[in-house]
C-alpha positions in Angstrom: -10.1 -26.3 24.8 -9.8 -22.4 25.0 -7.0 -22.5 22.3 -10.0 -24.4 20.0 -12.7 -22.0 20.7 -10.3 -19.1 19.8 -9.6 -20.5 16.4 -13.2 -21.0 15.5 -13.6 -17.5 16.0 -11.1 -16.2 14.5 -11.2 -18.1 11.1 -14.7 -18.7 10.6 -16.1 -15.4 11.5 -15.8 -12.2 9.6 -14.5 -9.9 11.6 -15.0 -6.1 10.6 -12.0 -4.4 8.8 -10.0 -8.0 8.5 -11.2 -10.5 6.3 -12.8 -10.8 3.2 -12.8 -6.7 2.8 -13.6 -6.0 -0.7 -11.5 -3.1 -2.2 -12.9 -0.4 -3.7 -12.2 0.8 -7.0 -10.8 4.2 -5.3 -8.9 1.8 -2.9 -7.6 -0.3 -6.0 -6.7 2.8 -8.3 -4.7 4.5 -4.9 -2.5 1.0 -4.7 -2.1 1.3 -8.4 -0.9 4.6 -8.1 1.5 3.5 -4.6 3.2 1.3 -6.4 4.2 3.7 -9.5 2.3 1.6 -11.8 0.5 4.5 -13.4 1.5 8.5 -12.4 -0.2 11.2 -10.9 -1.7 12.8 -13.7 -3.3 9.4 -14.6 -4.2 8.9 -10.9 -6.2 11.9 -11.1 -8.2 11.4 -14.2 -9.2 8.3 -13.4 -10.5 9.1 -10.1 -12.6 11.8 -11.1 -14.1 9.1 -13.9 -14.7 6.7 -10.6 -16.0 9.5 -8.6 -18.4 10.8 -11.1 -19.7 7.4 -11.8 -20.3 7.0 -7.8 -22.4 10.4 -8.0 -24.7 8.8 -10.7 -24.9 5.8 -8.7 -26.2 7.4 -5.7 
């Protein structure tokens, strides 16, 4: 039964940091960048476009 009541918890509760996180745009852009899809100078422009945008936002 405790093997049961473990499973509930873990796969039908959000648990902080784990599932269902939602990435950022900044998080998305940094993978982007990780992986050498787009370079540094490219990196950079675009997070200042995302970071000025966040400003206005707030």
């Amino acid at each position: 039964m405790g093997w049961w009541f473990a499973w509930i918890f873990a796969v039908h509760y959000n648990i902080p940091g784990q599932r269902n996180r939602k990435n950022s745009p900044l998080d998305v852009l940094l993978k982007c960048f990780a992986a050498g899809e787009i370079g540094k100078e490219e990196y950079e422009e675009r997070k200042k476009i995302i970071e000025m945008e966040l400003i206005k936002r707030s």
